[in-house]
N, C-alpha and C positions, 0 to 999 in steps of 0.2 A: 241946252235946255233952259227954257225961263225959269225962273224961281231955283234952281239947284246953285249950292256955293260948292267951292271949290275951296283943296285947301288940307292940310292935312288935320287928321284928331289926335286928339291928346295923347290918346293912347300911343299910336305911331311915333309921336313924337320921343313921349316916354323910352321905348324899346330902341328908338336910334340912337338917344342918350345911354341908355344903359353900354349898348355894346361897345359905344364909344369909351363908354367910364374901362369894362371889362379890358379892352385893348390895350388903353395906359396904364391900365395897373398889370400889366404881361410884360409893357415894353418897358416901364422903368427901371427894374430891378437889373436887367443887360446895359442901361445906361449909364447906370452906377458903376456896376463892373468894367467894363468898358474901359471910362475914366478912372477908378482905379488905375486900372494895365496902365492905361498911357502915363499917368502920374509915375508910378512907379519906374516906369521905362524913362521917362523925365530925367526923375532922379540917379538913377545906373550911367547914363549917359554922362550926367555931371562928372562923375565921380572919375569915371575911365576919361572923358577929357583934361581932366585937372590932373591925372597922371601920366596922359600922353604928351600934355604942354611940358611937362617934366622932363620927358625923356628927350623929346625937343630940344630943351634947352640944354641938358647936357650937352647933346651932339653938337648944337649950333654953336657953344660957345667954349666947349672944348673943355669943360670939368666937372668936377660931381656936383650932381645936385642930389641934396637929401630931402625926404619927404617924410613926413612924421603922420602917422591916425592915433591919435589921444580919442582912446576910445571914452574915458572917464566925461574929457571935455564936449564929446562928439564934435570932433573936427580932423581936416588934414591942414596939416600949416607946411612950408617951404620954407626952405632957409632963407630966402629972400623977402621974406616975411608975407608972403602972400596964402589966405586960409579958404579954405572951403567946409562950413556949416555942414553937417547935417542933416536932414530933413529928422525931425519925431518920429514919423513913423516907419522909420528906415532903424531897423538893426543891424549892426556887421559886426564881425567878427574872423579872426583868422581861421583858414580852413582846417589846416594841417598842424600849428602851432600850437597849440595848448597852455604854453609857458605867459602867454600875454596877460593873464588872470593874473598874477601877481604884479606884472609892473605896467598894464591898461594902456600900453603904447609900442606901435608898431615901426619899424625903420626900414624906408624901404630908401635903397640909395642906388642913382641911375647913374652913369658910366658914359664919357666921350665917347668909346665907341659903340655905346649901344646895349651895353648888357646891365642888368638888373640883379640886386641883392633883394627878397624879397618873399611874401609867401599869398596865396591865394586867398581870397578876399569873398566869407559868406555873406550874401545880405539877403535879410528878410523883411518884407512887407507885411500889409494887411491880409487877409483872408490866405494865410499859408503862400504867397509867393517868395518865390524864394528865387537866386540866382547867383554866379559865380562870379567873382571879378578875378580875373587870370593876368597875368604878365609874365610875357616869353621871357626867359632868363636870359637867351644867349640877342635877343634884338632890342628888350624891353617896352616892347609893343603890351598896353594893357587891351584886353578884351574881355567883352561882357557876355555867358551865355545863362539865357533864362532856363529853370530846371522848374 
């Protein structure tokens, strides 16, 4: 048609913006969570690899390795002087243990062939996550399960 534009009104436009706005303000807050989990799950992984190199190393090199959590400090340190930090927003705590409140350090010590002195290991997160860090006594296999 001559004379007619083409083209959209303001209005339309308005209402395409708004649902747009509506949509990310739905999807952010699962994005957050999200990345939360995964951070969290980050840090768990840390924790059970720096004690599985442990048990490692016992076995591979044929003597005790001891592993220390100074909860006071927030760290694990190795007698080999190697440590692993804490994240802030990670709390742990022994599971089963209760006695650690007076001396704020845990001893876990791994075995040439495999076995582990040691006790279960709670950590919490942000927004109530919580998870278990385990290690098999009789392999000293550490494993992590999310609760």
């Amino acid at each position: 048609m001559p004379g007619s534009k083409s083209g959209f009104t303001l209005i339309e436009l308005i209402m395409v913006l708004s649902v747009m706005a509506i949509a990310l303000g739905l999807a952010t807050p699962g994005l957050f969570t999200t990345w939360e989990k995964a951070e969290f799950q980050k840090n768990l992984n840390k924790i059970v690899f720096f004690l599985r190199e442990s048990q490692l190393e016992a076995v591979s090199k044929a003597q005790k390795v001891s592993v220390v959590l100074d909860i006071s400090r927030r760290e694990f340190s190795r007698g080999d002087g190697r440590r692993l930090a804490l994240p802030d927003n990670l709390n742990i705590e022994p599971k089963s243990d209760k006695t650690y409140t007076r001396r704020k350090k845990i001893n876990y010590l791994f075995y040439p062939g495999g076995k582990v002195v040691g006790t279960e290991l709670l950590v919490t997160g942000k927004r109530n996550r919580n998870a278990i860090i385990y290690i098999e006594p009789l392999t000293g296999r550490a494993k992590c399960a999310l609760r």
